[in-house]
Each structure stands twice: as C-alpha cells, then as structure tokens.
C-alpha positions as CSV (number, residue, x, y, z in Angstrom):
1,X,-3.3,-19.4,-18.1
2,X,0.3,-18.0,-19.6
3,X,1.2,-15.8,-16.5
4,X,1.7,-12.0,-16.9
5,X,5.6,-11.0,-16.9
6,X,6.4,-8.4,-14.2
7,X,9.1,-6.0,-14.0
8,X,10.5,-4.7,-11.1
9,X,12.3,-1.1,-11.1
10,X,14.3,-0.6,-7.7
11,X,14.6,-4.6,-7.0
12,X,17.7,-4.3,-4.9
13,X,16.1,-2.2,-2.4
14,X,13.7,-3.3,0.7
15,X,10.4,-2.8,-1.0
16,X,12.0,-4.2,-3.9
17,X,13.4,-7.1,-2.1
18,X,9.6,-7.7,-0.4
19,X,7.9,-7.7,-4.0
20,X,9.9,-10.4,-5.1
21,X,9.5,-13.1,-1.6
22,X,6.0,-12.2,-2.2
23,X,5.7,-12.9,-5.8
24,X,7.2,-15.8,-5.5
25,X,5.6,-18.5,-7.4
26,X,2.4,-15.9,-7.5
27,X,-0.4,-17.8,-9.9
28,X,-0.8,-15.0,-12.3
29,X,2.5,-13.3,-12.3
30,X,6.1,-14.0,-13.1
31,X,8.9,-11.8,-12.3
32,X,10.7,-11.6,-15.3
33,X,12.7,-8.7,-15.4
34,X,14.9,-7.0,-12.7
35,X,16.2,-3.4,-12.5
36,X,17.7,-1.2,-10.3
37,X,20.7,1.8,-10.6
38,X,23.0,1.8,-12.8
39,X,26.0,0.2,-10.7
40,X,23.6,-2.5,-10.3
41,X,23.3,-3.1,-13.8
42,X,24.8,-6.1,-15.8
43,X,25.1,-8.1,-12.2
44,X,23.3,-10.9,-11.7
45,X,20.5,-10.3,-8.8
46,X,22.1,-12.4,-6.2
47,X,25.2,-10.9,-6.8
48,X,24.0,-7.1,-6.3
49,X,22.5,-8.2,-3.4
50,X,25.4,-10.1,-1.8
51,X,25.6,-9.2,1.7
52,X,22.5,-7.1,1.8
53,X,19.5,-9.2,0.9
54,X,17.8,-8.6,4.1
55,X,14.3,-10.4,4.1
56,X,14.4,-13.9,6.4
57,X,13.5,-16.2,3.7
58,X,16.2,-17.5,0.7
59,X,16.4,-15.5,-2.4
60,X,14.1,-16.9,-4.5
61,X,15.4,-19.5,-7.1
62,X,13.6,-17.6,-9.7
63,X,15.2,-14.2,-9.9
64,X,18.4,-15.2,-8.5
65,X,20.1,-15.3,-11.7
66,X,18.0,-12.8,-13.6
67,X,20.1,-10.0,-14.7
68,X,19.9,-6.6,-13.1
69,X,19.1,-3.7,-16.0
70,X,19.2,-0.1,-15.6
71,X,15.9,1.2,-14.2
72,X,16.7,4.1,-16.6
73,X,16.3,1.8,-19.5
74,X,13.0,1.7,-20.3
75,X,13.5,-0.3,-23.9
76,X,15.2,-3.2,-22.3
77,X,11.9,-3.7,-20.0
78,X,9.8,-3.1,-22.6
79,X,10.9,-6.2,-23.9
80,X,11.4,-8.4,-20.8
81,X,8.0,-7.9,-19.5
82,X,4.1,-6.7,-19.5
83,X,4.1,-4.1,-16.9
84,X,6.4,-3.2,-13.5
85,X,5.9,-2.4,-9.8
86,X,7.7,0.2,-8.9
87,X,10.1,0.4,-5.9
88,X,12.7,3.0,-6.9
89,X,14.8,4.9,-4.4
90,X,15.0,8.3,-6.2
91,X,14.4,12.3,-5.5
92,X,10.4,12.6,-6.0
93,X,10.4,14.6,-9.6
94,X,13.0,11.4,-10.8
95,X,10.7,9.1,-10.2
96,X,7.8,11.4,-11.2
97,X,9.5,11.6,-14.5
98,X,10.7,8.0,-15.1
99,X,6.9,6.3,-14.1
100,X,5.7,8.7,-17.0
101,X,8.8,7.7,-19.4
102,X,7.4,3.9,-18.6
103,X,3.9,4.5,-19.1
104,X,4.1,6.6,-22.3
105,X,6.3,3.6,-23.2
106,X,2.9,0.7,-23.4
107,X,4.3,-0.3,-19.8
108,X,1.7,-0.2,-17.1
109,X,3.3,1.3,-13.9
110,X,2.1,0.2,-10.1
111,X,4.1,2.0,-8.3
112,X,5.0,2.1,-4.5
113,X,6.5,5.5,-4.5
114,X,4.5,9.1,-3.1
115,X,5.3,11.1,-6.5
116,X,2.0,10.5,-7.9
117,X,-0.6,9.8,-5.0
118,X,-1.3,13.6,-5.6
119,X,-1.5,13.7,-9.5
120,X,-5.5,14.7,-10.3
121,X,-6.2,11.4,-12.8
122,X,-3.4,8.6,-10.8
123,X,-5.5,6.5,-8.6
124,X,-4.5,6.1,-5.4
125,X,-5.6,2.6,-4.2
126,X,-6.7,0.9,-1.7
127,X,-8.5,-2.0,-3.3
128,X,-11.5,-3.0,-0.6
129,X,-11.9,1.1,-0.5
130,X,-11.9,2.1,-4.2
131,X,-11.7,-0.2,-6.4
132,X,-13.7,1.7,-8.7
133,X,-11.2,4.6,-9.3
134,X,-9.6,2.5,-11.8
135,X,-12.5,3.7,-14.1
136,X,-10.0,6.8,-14.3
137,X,-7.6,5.1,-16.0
138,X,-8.9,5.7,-19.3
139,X,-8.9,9.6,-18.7
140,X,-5.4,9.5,-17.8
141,X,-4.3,7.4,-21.1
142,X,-6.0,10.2,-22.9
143,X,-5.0,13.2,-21.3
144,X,-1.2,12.1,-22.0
145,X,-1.7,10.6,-24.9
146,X,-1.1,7.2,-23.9
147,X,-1.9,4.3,-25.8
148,X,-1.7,0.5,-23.2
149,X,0.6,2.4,-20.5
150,X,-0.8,4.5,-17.0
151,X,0.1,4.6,-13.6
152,X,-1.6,3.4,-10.4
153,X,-0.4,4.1,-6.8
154,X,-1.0,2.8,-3.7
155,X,-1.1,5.3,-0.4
156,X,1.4,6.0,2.6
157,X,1.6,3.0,5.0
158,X,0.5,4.8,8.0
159,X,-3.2,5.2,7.1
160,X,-3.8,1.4,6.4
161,X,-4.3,0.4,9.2
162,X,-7.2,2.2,10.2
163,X,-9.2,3.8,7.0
164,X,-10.5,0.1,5.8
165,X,-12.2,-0.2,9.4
166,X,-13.4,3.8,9.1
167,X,-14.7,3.0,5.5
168,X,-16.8,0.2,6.6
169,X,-18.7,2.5,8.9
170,X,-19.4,4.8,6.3
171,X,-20.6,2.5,4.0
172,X,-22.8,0.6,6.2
173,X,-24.4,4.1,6.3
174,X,-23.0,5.4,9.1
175,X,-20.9,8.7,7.8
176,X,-17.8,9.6,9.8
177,X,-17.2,13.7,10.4
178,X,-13.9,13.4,11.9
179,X,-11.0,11.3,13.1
180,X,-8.0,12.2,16.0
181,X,-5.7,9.3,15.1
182,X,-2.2,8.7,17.5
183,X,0.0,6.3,15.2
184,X,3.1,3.6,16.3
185,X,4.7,3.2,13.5
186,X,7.5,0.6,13.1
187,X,11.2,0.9,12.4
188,X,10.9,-0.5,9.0
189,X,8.6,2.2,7.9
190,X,11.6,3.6,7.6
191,X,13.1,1.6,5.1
192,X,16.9,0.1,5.8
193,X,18.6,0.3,7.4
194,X,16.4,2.5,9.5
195,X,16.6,5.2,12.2
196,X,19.9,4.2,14.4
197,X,19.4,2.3,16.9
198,X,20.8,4.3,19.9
199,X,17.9,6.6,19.0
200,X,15.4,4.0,19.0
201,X,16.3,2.2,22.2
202,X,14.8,2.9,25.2
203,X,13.0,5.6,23.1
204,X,9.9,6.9,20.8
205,X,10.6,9.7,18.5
206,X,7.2,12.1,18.4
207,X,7.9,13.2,14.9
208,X,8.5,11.5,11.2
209,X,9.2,14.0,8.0
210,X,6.0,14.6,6.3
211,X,3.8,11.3,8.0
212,X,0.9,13.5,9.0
213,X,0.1,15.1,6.3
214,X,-0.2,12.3,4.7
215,X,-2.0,10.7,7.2
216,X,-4.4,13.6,7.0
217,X,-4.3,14.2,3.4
218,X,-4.5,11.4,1.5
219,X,-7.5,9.7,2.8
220,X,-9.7,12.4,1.7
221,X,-8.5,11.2,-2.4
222,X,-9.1,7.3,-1.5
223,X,-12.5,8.5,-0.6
224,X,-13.2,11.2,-2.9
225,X,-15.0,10.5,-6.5
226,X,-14.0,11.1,-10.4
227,X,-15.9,14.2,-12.1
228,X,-14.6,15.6,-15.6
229,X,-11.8,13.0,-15.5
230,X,-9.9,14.1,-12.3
231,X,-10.2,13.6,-8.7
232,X,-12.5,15.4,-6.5
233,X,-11.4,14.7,-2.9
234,X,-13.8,14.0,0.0
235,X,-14.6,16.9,2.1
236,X,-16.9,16.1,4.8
237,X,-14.0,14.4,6.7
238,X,-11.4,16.2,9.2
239,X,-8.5,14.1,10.1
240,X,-5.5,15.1,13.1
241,X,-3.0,12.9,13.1
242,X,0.1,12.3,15.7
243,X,2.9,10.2,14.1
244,X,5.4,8.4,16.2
245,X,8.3,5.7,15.3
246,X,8.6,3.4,17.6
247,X,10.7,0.5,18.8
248,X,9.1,-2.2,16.6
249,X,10.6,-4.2,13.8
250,X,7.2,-4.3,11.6
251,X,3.4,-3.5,12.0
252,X,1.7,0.2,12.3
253,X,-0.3,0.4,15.3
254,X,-3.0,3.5,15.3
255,X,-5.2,4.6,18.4
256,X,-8.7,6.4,16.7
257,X,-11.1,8.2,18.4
258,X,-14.0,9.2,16.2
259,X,-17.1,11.1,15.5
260,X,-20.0,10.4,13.5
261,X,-21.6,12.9,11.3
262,X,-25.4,11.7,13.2
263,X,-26.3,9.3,15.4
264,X,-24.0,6.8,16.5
265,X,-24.1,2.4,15.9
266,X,-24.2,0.8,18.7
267,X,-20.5,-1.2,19.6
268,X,-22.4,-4.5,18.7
269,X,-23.2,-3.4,15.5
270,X,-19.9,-1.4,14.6
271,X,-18.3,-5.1,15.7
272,X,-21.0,-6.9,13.3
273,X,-20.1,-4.4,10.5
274,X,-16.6,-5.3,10.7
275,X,-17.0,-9.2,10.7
276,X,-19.4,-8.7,8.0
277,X,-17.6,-6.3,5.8
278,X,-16.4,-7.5,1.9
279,X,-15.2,-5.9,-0.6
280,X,-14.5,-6.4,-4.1
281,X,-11.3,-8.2,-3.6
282,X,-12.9,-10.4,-1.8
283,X,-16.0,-10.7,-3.8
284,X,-13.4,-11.4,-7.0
285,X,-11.2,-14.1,-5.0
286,X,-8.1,-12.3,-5.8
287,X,-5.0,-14.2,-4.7
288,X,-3.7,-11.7,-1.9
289,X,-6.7,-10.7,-1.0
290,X,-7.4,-11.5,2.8
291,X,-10.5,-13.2,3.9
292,X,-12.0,-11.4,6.0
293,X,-10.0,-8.1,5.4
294,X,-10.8,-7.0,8.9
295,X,-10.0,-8.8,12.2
296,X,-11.5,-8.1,15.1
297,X,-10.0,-9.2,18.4
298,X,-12.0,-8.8,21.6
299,X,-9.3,-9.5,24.5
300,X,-8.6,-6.5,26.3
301,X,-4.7,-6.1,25.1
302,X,-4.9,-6.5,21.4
303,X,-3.8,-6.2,19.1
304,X,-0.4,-6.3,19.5
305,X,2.0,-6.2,16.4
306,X,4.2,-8.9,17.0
307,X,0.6,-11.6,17.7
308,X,-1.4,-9.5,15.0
309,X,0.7,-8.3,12.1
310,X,0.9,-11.5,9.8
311,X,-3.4,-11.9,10.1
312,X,-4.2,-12.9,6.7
313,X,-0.9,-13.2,5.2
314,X,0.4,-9.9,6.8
315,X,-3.0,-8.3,4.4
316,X,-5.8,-8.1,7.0
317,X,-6.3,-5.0,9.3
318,X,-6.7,-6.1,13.0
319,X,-9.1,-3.9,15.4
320,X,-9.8,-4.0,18.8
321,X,-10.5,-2.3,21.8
322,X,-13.7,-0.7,20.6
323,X,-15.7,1.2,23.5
324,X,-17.3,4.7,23.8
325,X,-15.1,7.9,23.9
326,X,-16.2,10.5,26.7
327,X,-15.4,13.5,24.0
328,X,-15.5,12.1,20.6
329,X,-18.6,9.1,20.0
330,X,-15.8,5.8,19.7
331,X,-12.4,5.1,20.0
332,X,-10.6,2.0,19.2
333,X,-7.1,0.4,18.2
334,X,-6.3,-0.6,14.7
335,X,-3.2,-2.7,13.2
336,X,-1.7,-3.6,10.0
337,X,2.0,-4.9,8.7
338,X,3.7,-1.9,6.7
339,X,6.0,-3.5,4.8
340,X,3.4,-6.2,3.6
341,X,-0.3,-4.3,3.1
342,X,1.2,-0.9,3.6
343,X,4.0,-1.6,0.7
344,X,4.6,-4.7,-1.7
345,X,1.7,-6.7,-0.6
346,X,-0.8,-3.5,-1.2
347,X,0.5,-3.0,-4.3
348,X,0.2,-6.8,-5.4
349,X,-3.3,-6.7,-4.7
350,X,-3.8,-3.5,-6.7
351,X,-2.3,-5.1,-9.7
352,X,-4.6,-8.1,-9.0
353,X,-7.4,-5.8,-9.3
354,X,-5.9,-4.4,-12.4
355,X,-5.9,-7.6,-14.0
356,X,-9.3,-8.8,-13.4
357,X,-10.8,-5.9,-14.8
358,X,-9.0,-6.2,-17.7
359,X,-6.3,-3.4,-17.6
360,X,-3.3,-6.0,-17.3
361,X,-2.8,-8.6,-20.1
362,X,-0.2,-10.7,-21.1
C-alpha cells in the first residue's frame, strides 16, 4: 500500500514536535510536508528547531531535512501532501479561519486545536466513543460547499482520561446522570515551556484558564447525536469539574465520583465491563489503537502517572480504585498521558479512523 502523505501545520511546536516522533515510520502515513510561521519558513526542520526540539528521542531521519513552508501557504501543501494534522499556535478565530482556507482547499484538516470542537457539523472525536460522528462529514462538505476537504477535531485533554471508562457504563446499559470530577493535570498540559517552575514547586495551582468548562462542556457533544446535519448534544448528563496543574511532567490524573440514572452494577461487573470493553478501533485493528483501551489496576495506590501513563503506547486509559461513594453511587481514579492520547496520539488514531472508512485516500 502507497502510504498517505501528511502535512503538518505548526510542526515546530510541542504538539507538532509529538506528531512527528509518533508518526515516525507510521504504516499508513508519511510526513511529507512541514509548516510552521513564517520565520520558520525556507529552514530546513532541524534547523528551526535547533536548540529547542524538546522530545527525548532524536529527530527523526525523515523530516529532518524537509523544508519548513509557511502554514499560511495553503498551495504549497496542497501539493506536498493528502491531508494535515493541525498543531498551530495561533489566536482561536486564526486558526478558525486557516483550517477552513485548508479544507475549502481539497485538504482534509485533523486538527488539535479548540477553534472548532464547538462548530455544530465538526466532529469532535474520541474514536472508541464516536466513531460514528464521522457520518457528519458529508453535511459539513455540503453546507460549505466543499468538495474532498472538512475538518475533524479531537477534544480537550483533560476529559480523556475518564469519559472512555464513563462511556462503557453507559453502553453496557447502565446510564450515568451525573459526574463530580477533581482533575491533576500535568505541567505539559500546558504546552512549553510551561507554567514557571517556582510556581510549580512545592505547589498545586487550583485553577487553569478555561479547563472546566471544557471538562464540563464538551463531553455532552462526544456523546450527543446528529439530527438535520448538526450536533445535538447530550442532555441527560451533569458534569462539575475541579481543574488543578500539578507538579507532573506528563499524565492527567482525575478522581470521579458518580451517579447512575437507576440502579447501580455491582463493582464486579463495572470491573468486568471495563476489561471487556472494545470499540471500533479495536474491532478495525487500527495501528494506534490500544488493546484493551481500558486498564484496570486493582492495587490500592494506582494508578500513578509516572507507572501508568505509557499503558498501551501512552493510548490506554488506566482506572482503579473503584469502591462505593457514601453520597454519589461510585467513585474511582482514572489516568491517561496528555500529550500522547489527549494530543498527537488522539488525533493519529482519529485520522486512522478516517482512513478506514474511506474519508482519507492517497
């Protein structure tokens, strides 16, 4: 099989730096194409990153000499490759505007950015949850007109780690009516080079602009449904979120406590449901998809991030600590790396999805 060429808009950044360590020698894609601002531009990619490529491994031998282009340049990609990721660092309307300029362009956009998560026919995915609102994508091409392009975005890191184990309830048949979620979140969260450290040290920070109401908010689209060609969001869920950074290099840690709609599983069977839960990544074999995609650990201390975080290839979500909550009906601990499934790695998977249903072609 020819591979796909991707693009990658932003590549210089720490997303954009992630995509491409985990693309690296990916069996159905092939970065082809770099781009980033425009005093980037022209530079070959090791050289606009000299001195700040930050990820542990070596840049890899692939891109290293590819040559940056302007992200603004949406011919030049157009010809380099079949569709981008998109990691670009830019004031939310920007990038609004230049995933649209790609996608009215025949370039198919998955993009790692917030601008469209809210946008009433851009899917908003994660893959094991609803793969099936990529049935929108169709709409979307002919609301704006669009002929091969669209876009496709993946959610805020900080709900990943806990709405894959909440989903499997609910579709074992066991419907959740509302969730009091306390979140760690790590430093890198943050992007680099993160908060300072003489505020992290020694310290956790009780607030983080705008995380809880997208903790709250954006669950209620993954698990909403498609009518007349937009979203209808789920509303028979209430979510209250606490979001805190904490001292850790990478891994979002969130404490749930949760109520059921009727009559509560028993622990044994909410454990069983876990181990037993697939989903359509799974079922398809895609490459990044983690087998099983949830982890459950039953020592009394886990999971932890640093022992827990790379489960699966840094894809899987860990749980643990399951037992009965005197106010709500359970409570448990749920774990999942942010810059791998919550960022790159999430959005990978998406366009894996994308590809074996046909929406991604050479």
């Amino acid at each position: 099989m020819k591979k796909i060429r991707a693009g990658l808009i932003g590549a210089t950044g720490m997303v954009g730096q992630n995509y491409l360590r985990l693309l690296k020698e990916h069996p159905w894609f092939q970065v082809t194409y770099v781009a980033a601002s425009p005093r980037s531009a022209g530079k070959k990619y090791s050289e606009a990153v000299a001195g700040r490529w930050i990820m542990d491994e070596e840049i890899p031998e692939e891109v290293a000499d590819l040559i940056v282009g302007d992200a603004n340049d949406v011919e030049e990609a157009k010809a380099k490759c079949d569709f981008v990721f998109s990691a670009v660092e830019m004031e939310k309307q920007a990038v609004r505007e230049l995933e649209e300029k790609y996608a009215a362009n025949d370039i198919p956009v998955v993009s790692n950015n917030s601008a469209h998560r809210h946008t009433e026919d851009v899917p908003m995915l994660i893959p094991e949850i609803n793969a099936h609102h990529t049935d929108i994508i169709p709409y979307q091409q002919k609301n704006r007109g669009w002929n091969k392009g669209f876009i496709v975005v993946k959610p805020n890191c900080s709900l990943q780690s806990y709405l894959t184990p909440v989903y499997a309830l609910i579709k074992a048949g066991y419907p959740v009516e509302s969730l009091v979620i306390t979140t760690l979140q790590a430093v890198s969260g943050a992007g680099y080079p993160g908060p300072a450290s003489i505020n992290m040290i020694d310290n956790i920070i009780p607030f983080i602009p705008g995380e809880e109401g997208k903790t709250e908010r954006e669950p209620l689209k993954i698990l909403g449904s498609i009518k007349n060609g937009k979203f209808v969001y789920y509303d028979a869920l209430r979510i209250s979120a606490h979001c805190n950074r904490v001292p850790i290099i990478d891994g979002h840690t969130a404490c749930v406590s949760l109520k059921f709609r009727s009559a509560p599983p028993s622990l044994d069977e909410i454990i069983a449901i876990w181990n037993e839960f697939r989903a359509e990544p799974q079922e398809l074999n895609l490459p990044s998809a983690p087998q099983p995609p949830i982890v459950y650990r039953d020592e009394e201390d886990r999971p932890q991030p640093r022992k827990d975080r790379n489960v699966g290839k840094g894809m899987a979500v860990t749980v643990g600590r399951l037992r009965e909550c005197p106010v709500m009906d359970i409570r448990f601990v749920a774990l999942s790396h942010n810059t791998i499934r919550g960022a790159a790695g999430g959005a990978i998977l998406s366009a894996e999805l994308l590809k074996a249903k046909g929406y991604l072609a050479r």
